[in-house]
N, CA, C and O of each residue as an XYZ file, in Angstrom:
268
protein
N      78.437     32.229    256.961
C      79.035     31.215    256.125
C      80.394     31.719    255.663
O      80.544     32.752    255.011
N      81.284     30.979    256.016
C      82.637     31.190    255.407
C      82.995     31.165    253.643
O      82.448     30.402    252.847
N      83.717     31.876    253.403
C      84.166     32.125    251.875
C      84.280     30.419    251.106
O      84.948     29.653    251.801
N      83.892     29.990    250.212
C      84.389     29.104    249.631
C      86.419     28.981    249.463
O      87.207     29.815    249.017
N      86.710     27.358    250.131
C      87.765     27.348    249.352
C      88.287     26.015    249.297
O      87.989     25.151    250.122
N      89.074     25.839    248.318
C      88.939     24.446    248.063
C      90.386     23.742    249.740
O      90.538     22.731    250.426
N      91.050     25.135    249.577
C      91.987     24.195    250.760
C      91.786     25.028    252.274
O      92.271     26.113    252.596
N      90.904     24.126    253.060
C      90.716     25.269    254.798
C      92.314     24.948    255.859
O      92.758     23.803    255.943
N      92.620     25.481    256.180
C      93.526     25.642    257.502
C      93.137     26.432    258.313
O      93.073     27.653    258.173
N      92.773     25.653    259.449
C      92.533     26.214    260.307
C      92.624     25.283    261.770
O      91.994     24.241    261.950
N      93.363     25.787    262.550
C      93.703     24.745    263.740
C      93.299     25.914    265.382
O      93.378     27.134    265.529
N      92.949     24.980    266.177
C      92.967     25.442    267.707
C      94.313     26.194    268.042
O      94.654     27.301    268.458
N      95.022     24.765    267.558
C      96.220     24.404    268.762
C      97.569     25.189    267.743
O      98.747     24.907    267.960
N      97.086     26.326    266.484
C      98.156     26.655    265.720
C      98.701     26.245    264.645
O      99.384     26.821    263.799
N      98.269     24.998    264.772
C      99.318     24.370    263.114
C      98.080     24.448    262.396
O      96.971     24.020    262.718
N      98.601     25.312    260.958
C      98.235     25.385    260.002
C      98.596     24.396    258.741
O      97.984     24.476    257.676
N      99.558     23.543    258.954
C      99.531     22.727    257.898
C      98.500     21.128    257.784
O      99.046     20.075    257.456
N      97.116     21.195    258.084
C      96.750     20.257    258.280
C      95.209     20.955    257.123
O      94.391     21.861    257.285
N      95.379     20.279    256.382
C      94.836     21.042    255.021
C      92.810     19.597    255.229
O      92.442     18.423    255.240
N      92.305     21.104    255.336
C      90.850     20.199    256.038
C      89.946     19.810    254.759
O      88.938     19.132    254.957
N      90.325     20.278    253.273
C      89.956     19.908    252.557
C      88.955     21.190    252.140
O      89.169     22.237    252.751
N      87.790     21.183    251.064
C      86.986     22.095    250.621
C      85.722     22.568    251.936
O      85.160     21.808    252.724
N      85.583     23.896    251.812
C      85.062     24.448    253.393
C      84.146     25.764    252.665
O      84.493     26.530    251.767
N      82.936     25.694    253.381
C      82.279     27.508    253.171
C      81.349     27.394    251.928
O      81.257     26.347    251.286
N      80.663     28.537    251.623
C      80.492     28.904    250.162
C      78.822     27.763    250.373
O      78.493     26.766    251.016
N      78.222     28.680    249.415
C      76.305     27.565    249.723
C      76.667     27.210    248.501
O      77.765     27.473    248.011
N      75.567     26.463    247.825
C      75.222     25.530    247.042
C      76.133     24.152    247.277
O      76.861     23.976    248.253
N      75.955     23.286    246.266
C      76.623     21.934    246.389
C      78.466     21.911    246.045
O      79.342     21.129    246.413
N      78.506     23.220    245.132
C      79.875     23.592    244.945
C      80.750     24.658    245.415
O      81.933     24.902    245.179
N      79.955     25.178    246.072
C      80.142     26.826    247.053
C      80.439     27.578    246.483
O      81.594     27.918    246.739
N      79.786     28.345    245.425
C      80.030     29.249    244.624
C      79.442     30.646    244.683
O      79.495     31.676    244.012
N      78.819     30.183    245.868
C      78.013     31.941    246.085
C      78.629     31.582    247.927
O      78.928     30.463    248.344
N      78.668     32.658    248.595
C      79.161     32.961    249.837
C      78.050     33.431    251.097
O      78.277     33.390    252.306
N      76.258     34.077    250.128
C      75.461     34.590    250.847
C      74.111     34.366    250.444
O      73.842     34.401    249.244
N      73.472     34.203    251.061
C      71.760     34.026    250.794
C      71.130     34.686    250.131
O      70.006     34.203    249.994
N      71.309     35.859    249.463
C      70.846     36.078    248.469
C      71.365     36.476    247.084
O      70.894     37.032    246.092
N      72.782     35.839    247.522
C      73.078     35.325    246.179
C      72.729     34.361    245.548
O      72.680     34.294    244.319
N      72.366     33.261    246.555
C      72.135     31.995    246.431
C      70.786     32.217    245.512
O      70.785     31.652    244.419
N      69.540     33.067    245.913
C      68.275     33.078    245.666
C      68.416     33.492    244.504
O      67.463     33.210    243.778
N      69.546     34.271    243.848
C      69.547     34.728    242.463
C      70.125     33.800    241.586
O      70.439     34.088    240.432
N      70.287     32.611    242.134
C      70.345     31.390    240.876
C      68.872     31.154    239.937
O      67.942     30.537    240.456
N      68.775     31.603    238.774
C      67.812     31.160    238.237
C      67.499     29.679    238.466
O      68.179     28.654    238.401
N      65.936     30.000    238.821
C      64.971     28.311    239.107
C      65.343     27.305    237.456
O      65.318     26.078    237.362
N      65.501     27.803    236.898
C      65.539     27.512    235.099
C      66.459     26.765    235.047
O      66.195     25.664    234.564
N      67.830     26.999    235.481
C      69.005     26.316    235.623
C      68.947     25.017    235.573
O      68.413     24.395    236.491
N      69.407     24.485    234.653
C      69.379     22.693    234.373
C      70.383     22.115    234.909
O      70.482     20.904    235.108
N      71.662     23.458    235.329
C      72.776     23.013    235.905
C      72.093     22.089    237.360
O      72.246     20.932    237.753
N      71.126     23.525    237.974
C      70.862     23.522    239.600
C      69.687     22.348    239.631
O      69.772     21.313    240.293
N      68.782     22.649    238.939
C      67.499     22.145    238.906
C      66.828     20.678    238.054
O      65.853     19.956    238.263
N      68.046     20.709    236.900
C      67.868     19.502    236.489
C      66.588     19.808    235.511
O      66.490     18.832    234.766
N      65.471     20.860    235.183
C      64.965     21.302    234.526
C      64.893     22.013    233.289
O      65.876     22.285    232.599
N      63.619     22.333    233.003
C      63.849     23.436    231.415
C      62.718     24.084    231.802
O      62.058     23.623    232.732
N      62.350     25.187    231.180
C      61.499     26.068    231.353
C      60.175     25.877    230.912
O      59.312     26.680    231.266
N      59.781     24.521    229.883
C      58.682     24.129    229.869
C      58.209     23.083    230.910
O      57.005     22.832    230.964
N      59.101     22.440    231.762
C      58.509     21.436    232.864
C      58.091     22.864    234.070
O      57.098     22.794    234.795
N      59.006     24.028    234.079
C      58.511     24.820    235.329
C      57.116     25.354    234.937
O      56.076     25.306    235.594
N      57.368     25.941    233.552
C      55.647     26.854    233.499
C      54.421     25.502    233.991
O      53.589     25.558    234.896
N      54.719     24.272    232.954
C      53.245     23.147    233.353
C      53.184     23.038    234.728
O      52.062     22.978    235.231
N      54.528     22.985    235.709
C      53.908     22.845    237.244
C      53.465     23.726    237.540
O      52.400     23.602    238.144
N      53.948     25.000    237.326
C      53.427     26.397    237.818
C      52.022     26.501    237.427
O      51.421     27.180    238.260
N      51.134     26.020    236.319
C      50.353     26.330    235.606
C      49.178     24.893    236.761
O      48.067     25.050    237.268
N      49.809     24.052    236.762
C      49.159     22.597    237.969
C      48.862     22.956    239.234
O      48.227     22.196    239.965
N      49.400     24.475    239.741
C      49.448     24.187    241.140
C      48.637     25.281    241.738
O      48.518     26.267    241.010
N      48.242     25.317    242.524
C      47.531     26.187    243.931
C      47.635     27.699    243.237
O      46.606     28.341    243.029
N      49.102     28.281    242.855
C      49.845     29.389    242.570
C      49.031     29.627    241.066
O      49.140     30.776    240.638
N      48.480     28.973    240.482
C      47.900     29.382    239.309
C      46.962     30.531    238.717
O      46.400     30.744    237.642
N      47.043     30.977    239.588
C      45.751     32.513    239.525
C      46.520     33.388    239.831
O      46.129     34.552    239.917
């Protein structure tokens, strides 16, 4: 995976002024560059997950994983 950046150039044929827009980088905003950076986003994150830490424990506590 390529570096996050908001402006890519990059051409076949040489010309670099043809600006491809935001390129690279995981998540939805590309802010990590590698897979296990990515994995070290806390699950908790309301940014990522849209959650809080009492909806994760009750599923965690609902599911298969409970023992």
């Amino acid at each position: 995976m390529p570096q996050f950046t908001e402006h890519f150039h990059d051409s076949d044929e040489g010309d670099e002024s043809v600006d491809a827009g935001p390129t690279g980088g995981l998540t939805w905003d590309g802010r990590v560059d590698h897979g296990a950076d990515q994995a070290r986003i806390p699950l908790l994150s309301s940014f990522e997950m849209g959650s809080t830490p009492a909806k994760v424990v009750t599923a965690v506590k609902a599911s298969a994983y409970a023992e």
